[in-house]
C-alpha positions as CSV (number, residue, x, y, z in Angstrom):
1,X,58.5,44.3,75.2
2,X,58.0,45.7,78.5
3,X,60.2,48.2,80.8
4,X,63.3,46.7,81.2
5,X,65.1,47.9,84.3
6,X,67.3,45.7,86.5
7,X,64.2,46.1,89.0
8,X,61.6,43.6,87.1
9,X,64.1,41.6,85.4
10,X,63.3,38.2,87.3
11,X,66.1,36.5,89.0
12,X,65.8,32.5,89.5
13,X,64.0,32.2,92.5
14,X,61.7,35.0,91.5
15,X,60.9,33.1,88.4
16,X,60.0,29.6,90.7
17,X,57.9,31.6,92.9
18,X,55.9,33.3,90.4
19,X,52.4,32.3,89.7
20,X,52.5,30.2,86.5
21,X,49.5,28.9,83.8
22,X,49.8,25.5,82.0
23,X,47.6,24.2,79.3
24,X,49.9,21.5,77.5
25,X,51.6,19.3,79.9
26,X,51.6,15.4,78.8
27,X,51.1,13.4,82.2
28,X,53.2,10.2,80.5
29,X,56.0,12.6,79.6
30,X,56.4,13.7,83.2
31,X,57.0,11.1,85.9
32,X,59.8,11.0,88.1
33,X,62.4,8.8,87.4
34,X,62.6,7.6,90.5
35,X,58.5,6.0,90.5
36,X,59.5,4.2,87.1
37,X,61.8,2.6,88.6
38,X,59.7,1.6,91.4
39,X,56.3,0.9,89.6
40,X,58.9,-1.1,87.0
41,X,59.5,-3.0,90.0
42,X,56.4,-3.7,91.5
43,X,54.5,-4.2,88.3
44,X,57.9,-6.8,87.0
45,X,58.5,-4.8,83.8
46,X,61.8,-5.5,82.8
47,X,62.3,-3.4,79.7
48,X,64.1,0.0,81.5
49,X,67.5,1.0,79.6
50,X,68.4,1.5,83.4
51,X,67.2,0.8,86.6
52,X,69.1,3.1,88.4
53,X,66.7,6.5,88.8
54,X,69.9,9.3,87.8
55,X,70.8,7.1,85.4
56,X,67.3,6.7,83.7
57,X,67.0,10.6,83.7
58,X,69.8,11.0,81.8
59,X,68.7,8.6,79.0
60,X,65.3,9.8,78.9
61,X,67.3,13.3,78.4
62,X,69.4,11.4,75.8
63,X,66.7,9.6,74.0
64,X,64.8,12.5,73.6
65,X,67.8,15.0,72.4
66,X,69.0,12.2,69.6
67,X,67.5,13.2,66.7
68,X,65.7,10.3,66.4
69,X,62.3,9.9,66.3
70,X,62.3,6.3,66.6
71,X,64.2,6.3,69.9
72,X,62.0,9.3,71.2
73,X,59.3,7.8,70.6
74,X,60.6,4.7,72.7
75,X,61.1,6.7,75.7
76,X,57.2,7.0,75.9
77,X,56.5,3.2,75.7
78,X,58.6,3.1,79.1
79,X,56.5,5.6,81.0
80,X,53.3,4.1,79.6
81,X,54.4,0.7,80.1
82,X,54.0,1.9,83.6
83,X,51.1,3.4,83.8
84,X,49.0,0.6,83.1
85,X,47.0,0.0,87.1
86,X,44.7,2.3,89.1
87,X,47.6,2.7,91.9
88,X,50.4,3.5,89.2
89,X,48.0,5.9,87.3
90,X,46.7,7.9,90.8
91,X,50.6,7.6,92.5
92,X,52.1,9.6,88.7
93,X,48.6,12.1,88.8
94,X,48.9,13.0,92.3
95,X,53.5,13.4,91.8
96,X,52.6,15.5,88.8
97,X,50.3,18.1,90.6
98,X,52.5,18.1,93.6
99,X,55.5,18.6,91.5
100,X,54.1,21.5,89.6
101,X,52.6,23.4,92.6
102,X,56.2,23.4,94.0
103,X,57.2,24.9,90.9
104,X,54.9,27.9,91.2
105,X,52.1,26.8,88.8
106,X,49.1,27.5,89.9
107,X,47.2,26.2,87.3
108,X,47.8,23.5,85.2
109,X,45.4,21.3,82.4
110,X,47.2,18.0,82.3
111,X,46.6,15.7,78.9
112,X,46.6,12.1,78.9
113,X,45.5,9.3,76.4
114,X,42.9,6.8,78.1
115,X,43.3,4.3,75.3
116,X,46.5,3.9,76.1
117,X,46.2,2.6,79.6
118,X,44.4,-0.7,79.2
119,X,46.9,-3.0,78.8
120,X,46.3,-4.5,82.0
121,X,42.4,-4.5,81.6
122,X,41.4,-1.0,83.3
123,X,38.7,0.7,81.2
124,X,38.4,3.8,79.9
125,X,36.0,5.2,82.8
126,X,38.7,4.1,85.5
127,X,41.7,5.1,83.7
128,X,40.2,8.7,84.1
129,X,39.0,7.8,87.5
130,X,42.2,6.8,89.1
131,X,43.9,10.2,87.2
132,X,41.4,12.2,89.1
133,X,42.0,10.8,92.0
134,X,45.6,11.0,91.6
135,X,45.1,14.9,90.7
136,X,42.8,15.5,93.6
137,X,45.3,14.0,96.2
138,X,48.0,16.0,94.5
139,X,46.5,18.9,95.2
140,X,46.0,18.2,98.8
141,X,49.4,17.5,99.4
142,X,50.6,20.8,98.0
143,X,48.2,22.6,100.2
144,X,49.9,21.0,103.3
145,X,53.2,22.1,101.7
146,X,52.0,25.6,101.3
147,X,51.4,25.4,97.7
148,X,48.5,26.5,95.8
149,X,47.2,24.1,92.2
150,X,44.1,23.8,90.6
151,X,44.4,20.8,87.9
152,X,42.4,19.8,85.2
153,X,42.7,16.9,83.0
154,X,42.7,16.8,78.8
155,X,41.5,13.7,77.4
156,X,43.5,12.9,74.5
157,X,42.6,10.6,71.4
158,X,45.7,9.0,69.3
159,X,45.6,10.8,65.8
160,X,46.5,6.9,64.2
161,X,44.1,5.7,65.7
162,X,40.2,5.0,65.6
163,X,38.6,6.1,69.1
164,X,38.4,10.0,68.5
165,X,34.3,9.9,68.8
166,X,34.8,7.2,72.1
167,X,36.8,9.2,73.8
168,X,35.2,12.8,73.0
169,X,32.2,11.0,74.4
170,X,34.4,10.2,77.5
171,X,35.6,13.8,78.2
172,X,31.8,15.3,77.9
173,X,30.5,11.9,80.9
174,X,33.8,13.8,82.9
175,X,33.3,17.6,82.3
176,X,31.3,18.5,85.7
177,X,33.9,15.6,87.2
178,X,37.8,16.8,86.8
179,X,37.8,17.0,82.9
180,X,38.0,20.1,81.3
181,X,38.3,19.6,77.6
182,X,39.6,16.9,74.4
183,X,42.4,17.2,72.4
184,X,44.4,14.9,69.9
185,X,47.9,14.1,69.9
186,X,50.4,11.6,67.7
187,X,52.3,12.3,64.7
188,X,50.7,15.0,62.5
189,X,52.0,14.1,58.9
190,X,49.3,11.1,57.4
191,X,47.1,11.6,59.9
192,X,45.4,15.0,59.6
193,X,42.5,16.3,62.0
194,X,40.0,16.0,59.6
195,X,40.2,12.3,60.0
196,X,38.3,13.0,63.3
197,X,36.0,15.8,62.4
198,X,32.9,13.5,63.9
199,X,34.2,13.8,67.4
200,X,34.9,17.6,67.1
201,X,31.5,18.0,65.2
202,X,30.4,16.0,68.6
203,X,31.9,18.1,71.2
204,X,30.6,21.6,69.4
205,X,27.2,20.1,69.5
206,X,27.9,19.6,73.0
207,X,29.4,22.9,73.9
208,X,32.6,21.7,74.9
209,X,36.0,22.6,74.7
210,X,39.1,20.7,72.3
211,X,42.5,21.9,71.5
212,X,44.5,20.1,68.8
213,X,47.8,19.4,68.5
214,X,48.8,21.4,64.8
215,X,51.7,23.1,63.7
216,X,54.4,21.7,65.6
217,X,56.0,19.0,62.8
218,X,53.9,19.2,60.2
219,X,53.2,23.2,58.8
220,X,50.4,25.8,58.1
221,X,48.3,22.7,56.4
222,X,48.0,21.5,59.7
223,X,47.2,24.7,61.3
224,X,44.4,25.5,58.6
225,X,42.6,22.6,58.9
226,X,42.6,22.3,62.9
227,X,40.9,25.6,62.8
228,X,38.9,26.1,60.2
229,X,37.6,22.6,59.3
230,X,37.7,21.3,63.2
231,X,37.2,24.3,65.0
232,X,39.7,23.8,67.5
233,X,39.5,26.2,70.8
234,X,43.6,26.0,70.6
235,X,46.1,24.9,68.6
236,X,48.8,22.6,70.4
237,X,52.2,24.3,69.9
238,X,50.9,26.4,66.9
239,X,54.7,26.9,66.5
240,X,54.4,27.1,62.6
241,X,52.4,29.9,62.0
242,X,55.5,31.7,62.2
243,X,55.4,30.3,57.9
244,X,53.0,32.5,57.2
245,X,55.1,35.4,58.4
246,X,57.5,37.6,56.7
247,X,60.1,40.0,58.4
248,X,62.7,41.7,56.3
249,X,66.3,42.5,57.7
250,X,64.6,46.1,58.4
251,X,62.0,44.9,60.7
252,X,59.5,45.4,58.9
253,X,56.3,42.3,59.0
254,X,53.9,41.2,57.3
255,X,50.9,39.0,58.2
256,X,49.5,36.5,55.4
257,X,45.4,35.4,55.9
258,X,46.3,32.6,58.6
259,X,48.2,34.5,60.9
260,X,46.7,37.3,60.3
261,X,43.0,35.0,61.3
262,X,45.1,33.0,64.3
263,X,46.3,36.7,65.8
264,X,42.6,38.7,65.5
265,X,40.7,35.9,66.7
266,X,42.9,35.8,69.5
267,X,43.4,31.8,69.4
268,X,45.9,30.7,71.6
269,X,49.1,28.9,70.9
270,X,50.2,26.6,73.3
271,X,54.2,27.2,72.5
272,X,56.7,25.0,74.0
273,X,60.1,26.4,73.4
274,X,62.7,23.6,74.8
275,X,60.2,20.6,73.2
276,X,60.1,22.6,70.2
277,X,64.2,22.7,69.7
278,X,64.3,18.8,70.2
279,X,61.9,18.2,67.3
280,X,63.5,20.3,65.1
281,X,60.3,23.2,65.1
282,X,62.7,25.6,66.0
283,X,67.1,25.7,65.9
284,X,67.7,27.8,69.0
285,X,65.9,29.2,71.8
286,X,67.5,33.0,70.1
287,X,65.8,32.0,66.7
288,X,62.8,30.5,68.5
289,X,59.1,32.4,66.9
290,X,58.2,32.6,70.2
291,X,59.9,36.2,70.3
292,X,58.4,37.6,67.7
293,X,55.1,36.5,68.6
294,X,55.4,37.8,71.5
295,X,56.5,41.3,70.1
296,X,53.7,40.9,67.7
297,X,50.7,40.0,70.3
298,X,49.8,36.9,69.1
299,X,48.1,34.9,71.8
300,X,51.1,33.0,72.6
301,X,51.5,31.0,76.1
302,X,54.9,29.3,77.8
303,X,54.4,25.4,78.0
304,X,56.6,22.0,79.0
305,X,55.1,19.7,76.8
306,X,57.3,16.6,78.6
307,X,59.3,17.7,81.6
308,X,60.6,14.1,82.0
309,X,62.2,14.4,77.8
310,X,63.1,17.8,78.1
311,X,64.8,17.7,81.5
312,X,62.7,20.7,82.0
313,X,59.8,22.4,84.4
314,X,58.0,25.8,83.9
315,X,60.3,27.7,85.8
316,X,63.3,26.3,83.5
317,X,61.4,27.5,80.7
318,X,61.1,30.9,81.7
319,X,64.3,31.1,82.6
320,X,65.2,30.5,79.1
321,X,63.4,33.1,77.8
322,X,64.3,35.8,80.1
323,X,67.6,35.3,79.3
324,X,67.2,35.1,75.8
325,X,65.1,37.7,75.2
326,X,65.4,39.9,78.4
327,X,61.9,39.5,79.5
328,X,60.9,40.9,82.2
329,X,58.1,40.0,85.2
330,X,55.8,41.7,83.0
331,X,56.4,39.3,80.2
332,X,56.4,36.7,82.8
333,X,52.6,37.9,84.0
334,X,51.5,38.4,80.1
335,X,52.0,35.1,79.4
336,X,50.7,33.6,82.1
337,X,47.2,35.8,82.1
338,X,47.5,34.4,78.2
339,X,47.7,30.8,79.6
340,X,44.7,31.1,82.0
341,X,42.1,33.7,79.7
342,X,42.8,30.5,77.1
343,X,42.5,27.9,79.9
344,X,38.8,25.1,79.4
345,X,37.5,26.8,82.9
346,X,34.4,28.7,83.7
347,X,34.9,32.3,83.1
348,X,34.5,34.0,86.2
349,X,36.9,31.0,88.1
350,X,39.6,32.2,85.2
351,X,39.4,36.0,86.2
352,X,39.2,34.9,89.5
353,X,42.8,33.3,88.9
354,X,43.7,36.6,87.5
355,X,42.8,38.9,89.6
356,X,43.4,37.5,93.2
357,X,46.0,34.6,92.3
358,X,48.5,35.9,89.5
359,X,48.3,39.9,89.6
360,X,48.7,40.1,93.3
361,X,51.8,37.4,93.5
362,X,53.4,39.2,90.6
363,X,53.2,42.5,92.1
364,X,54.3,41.1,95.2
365,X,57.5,39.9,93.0
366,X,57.5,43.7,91.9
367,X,58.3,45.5,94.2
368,X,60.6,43.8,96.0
369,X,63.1,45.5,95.3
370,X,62.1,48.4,97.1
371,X,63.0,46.7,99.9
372,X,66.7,45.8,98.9
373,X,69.8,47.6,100.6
């Protein structure tokens, strides 16, 4: 950990205004509750728990804190039940960017599921389309606000299902057009990676970029095979590589092969700390691995995973973790140059975002408090 002086210890507003670096955001696990209500309306879908927007939030905040996976789970069907025109899926893309830029990010790869969206007979080539759009506007709209985003969409396949090859296909026709990499999402126990190694075997050929969701519910299995059978860029969450780590009450560690292999090859872990406590990966934001692998060096990044479920933004997780764990704006800048060397961008646009975008605003943060009476 970093120098700890009252100085660089990040207040609230410090932490909103810092530069910030997502990589696993899910665009269905994000809307306002406000726009359900209203695409509900317009689009007659009369299955909401509420209709009333503060209400809604609340059970979405409900739903997702129950400890049930079935009711969890339902909370998505509502956002995606949605999400199923060209206006609804532009009007959520372009709230989400605008959203995030006013919380400081200043990067963000968004994931969605195409497959997901057809309900109302869209295809798969304007579901990502009308998300583009949506992104592109987004971004425009936080400019004129004075806010700064670059966005970049994941295509994700469902894990259950059987389009991993279609849709890897669909991310490489996008990659020079808003999309900046694959990944695969759903529950991880039954349905491991390997069911899909033709798309991943796919995108190597084509020199493209995936992430996998591994290691969040399911354990070091999951982890293993992401990475060494699929070949995964990142792993999505990642969380459970903290099982192949032993600390004893002196504070002594050891590494066993797969952490050791996840920390020297430097392969990012795309943590989400309050998603993480609602499925059980972790009991408390205190015991949450994310400390130690931060005091360890792993490649470890800050994430939201569902702001809508988790009632949370970047800014809120941070927060968490500086007062946890007393981190400081340099912990605050780590992870975020973390988030972006890992992001699917060209190299010299990343260290571009390094150097003139995040360094400079958190040293602007820094040394503010020269300037204090």
């Amino acid at each position: 950990m970093t120098s700890q002086t009252l100085n660089t210890i990040p207040n609230p507003q410090q932490i909103r205004r810092a530069p910030k670096a997502l990589l696993h955001d899910h665009l269905d696990g994000g809307l306002r509750p406000a726009t359900i209500v209203e695409l509900a309306a317009e689009a007659g879908y009369d299955a909401l728990p509420e209709t009333d927007a503060g209400r809604l939030e609340s059970w979405f905040r409900e739903s997702a804190d129950s400890g049930s996976l079935e009711r969890y789970l339902e909370t998505f069907s509502h956002t995606v039940g949605v999400m199923q025109t060209r206006e609804a899926l532009t009007r959520v893309a372009a709230e989400c960017a605008e959203d995030l830029a006013a919380d400081g990010v200043v990067y963000a790869e968004i994931r969605f599921a195409p497959e997901q969206h057809l309900e109302k007979g869209l295809t798969l080539e304007e579901v990502v389309e009308a998300v583009n759009e949506g992104f592109r506007e987004g971004e425009q709209r936080a400019r004129a606000q004075g806010n700064r985003i670059r966005v970049g969409a994941l295509l994700t396949a469902m894990r259950h299902a059987a389009r991993a090859l279609e849709i890897a296909e669909l991310a490489n026709r996008y990659r020079e057009l808003g999309v900046v990499g694959f990944d695969i999402a759903g529950a991880e126990a039954g349905h491991p990676p390997t069911r899909h190694l033709d798309a991943f075997e796919y995108l190597k050929r084509e020199n493209n970029h995936f992430t996998i969701h591994a290691g969040e519910a399911f354990g070091l299995p999951s982890i293993w095979q992401a990475l060494q059978w699929c070949g995964a860029d990142r792993l999505g969450h990642g969380v459970r590589i903290i099982d192949d780590i032993q600390e004893d009450s002196g504070g002594s560690v050891k590494l066993g092969r797969l952490a050791s292999y996840v920390r020297d090859k430097r392969i990012p872990l795309e943590l989400c700390p309050t998603s993480n406590l609602q499925t059980g990966a972790a009991p408390s934001y205190e015991e949450h691995p994310i400390g130690l692998l931060r005091r360890l060096h792993f490649r470890a990044t800050v994430n939201t995973d569902n702001r809508l479920m988790s009632g949370t933004s970047m800014s809120k997780e941070f927060e968490h973790l500086v007062r946890t764990f007393h981190y400081t704006l340099d912990d605050m800048q780590w992870f975020t140059v973390n988030a972006m060397k890992s992001s699917f961008i060209p190299f010299d646009e990343r260290l571009a975002m390094i150097n003139e975008v995040i360094k400079p605003g958190y040293a602007e943060l820094k040394s503010e408090w020269l300037f204090r009476d």
